[in-house]
N, C-alpha and C positions, 0 to 999 in steps of 0.2 A: 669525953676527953679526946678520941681516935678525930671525932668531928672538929673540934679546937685545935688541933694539930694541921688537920689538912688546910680549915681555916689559912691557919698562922702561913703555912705554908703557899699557899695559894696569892696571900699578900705579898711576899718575900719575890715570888717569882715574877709576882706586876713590876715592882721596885727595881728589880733588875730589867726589865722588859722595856721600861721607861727609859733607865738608863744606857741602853746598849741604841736601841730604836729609836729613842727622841732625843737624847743627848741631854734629861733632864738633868735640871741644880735641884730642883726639887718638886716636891709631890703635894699638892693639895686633898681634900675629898671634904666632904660634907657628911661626917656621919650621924647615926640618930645617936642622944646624949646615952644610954642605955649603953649603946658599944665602946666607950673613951677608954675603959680599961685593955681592951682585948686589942684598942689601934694602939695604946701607952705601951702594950708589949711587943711591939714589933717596929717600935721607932717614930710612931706617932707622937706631934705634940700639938695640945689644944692652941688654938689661935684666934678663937673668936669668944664672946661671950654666946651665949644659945640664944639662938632663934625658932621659931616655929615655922616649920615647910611640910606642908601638906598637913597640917594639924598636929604634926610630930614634933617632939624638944629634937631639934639639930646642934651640931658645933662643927665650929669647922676646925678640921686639924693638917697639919701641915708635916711633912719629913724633909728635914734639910740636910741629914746626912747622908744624901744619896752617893755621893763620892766615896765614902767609905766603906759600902754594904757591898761585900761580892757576894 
C-alpha cells in the first residue's frame, strides 16, 4: 500500500511538472492494460482501444483535467 501511495504520488507531481514547465492542456502516456486502474485513480482516462507494444497489452490514456489539479 506505502508503494501505491508513493506511486500515486509520484504521478501527481509529473502532472503538475507538466503543468507549471510545459504549460500542458494535457497528458498523454502509453500504459500496459494491467495498470488502467491505478492511472483511473489519479485522473487517467483510456483513449485508445489496446494495442500490443513490445509484446505487452498497452492503452493509451489521456488526463485532460490538468487545469484543475494543483
Amino acid at each position: 500500500m506505502i508503494q501505491y501511495i508513493a506511486d500515486a504520488f509520484t504521478v501527481l507531481e509529473g502532472i503538475s511538472a507538466a503543468k507549471e514547465f510545459f504549460k500542458a492542456s494535457s497528458i498523454d502516456l502509453e500504459a500496459q492494460e494491467y495498470a488502467k486502474g491505478f492511472y483511473e485513480q489519479v485522473g487517467f482516462r483510456q483513449s485508445s482501444a489496446p494495442f500490443i507494444l513490445d509484446g505487452i497489452p498497452h492503452i493509451k490514456m489521456t488526463y485532460l483535467n490538468i487545469n484543475n489539479h494543483e
